[in-house]
Residue frames relative to the residue before (quaternion, step in Angstrom):
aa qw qx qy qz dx dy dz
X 1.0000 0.0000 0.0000 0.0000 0.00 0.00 0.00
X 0.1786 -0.7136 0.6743 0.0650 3.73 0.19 1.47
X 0.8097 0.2970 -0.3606 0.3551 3.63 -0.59 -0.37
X 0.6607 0.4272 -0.4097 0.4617 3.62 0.56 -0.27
X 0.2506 0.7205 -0.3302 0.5558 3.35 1.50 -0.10
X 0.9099 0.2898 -0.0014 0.2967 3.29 -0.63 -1.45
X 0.5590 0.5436 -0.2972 0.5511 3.18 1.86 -0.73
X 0.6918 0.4965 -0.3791 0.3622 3.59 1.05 -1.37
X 0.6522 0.5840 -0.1423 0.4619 3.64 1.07 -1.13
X 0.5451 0.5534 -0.3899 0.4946 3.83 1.26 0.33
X 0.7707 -0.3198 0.3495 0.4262 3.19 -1.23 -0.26
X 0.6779 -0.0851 0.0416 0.7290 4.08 -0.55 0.25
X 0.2624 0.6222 -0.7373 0.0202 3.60 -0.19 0.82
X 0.4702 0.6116 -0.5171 0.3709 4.13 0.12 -0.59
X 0.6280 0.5483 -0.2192 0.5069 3.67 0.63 -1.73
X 0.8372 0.3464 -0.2293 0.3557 3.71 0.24 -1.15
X 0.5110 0.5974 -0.3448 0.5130 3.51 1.87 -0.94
X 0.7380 0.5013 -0.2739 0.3592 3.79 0.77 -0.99
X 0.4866 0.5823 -0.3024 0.5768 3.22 1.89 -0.63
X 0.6740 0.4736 -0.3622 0.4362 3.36 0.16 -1.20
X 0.8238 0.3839 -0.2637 0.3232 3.78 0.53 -1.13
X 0.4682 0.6975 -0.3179 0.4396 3.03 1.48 -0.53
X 0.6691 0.4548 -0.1890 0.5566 3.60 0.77 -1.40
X 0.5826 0.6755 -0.1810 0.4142 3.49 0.73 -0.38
X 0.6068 0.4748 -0.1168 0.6266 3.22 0.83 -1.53
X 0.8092 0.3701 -0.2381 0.3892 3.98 0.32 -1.49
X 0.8588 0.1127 -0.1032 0.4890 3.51 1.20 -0.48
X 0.2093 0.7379 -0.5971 0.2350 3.60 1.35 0.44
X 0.8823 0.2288 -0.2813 0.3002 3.50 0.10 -1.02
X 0.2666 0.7025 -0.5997 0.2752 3.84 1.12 0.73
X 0.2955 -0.6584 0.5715 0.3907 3.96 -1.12 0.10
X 0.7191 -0.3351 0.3735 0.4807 3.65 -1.22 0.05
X 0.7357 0.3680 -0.3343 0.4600 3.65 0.54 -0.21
X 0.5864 0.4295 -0.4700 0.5008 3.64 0.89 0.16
X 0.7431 0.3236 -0.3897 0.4373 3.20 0.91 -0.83
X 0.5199 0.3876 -0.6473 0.4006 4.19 -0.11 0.29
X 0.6666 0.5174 -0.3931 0.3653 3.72 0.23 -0.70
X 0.6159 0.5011 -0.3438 0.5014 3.44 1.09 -0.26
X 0.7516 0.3405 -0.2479 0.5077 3.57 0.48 -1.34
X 0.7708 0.4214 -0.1298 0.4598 3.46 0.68 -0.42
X 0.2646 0.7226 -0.4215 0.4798 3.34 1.50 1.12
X 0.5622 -0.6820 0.3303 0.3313 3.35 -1.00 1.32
X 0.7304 0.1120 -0.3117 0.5974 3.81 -1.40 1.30
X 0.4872 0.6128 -0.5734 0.2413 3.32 0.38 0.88
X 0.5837 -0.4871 0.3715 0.5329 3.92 -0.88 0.50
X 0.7838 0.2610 -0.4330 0.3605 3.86 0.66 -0.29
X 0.5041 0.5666 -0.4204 0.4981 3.54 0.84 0.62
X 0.7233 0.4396 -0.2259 0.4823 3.58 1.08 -0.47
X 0.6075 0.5384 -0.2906 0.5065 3.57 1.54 -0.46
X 0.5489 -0.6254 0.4659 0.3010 3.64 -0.93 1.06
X 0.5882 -0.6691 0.4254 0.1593 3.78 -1.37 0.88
X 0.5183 0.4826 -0.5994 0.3730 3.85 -0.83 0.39
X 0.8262 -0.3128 0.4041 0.2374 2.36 -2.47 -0.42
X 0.7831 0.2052 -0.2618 0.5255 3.69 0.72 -0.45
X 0.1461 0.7296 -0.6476 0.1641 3.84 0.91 0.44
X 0.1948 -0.7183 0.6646 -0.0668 2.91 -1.83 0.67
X 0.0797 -0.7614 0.6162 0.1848 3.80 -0.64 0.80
X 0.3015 -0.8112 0.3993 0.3027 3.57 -0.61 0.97
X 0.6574 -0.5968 0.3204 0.3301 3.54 -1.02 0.51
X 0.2909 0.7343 -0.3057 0.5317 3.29 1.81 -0.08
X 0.8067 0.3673 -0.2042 0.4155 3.36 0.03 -1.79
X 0.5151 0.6841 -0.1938 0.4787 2.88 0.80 -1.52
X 0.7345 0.3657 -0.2816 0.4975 3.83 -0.53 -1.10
X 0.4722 0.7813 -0.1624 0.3744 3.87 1.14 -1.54
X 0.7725 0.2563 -0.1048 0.5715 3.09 0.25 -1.66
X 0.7651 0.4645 -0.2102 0.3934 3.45 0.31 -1.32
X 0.5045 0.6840 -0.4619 0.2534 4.06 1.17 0.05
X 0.8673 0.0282 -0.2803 0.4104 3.14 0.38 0.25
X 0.0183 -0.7533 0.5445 -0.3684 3.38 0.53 1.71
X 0.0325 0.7586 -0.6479 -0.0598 3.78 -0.73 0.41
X 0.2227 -0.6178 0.7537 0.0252 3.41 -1.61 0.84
C-alpha cells in the first residue's frame, strides 16, 4: 500500500490515516447513489455552491457545515 504509506509519513499523517479510516469504516459500504444523496442533500454546501464547470465548494463552507458531525 504505497499511498497509505505516504499519507502515514506526511505531516499529521497518523491523524489523517485515522480520519481516512474512520470515514471509511462509516460509509465504505454506501453505493455512489447513497452517497450523492447524502452530499447533495438539501442546505448542503453542494446545494448552496453556485453551478458550472469550474464551481468550487470552499473549505470554509464545507469545514462549517460538517463541525459538528462525528465519525
Amino acid at each position: 500500500m504505497p499511498a497509505r504509506s505516504r499519507i502515514l509519513f506526511a505531516e499529521s499523517g497518523t491523524e489523517k490515516m485515522m480520519s481516512i479510516d474512520r470515514t471509511l469504516k462509516k460509509y465504505g459500504e454506501l453505493t455512489a447513489s447513497e452517497l450523492v444523496n447524502l452530499t447533495h442533500s438539501q442546505n448542503s454546501p453542494w446545494t448552496e455552491t453556485p453551478k458550472g464547470m469550474l464551481s468550487q465548494i470552499e473549505l470554509e463552507t464545507i469545514k462549517e457545515y460538517h463541525q459538528f458531525e462525528q465519525i
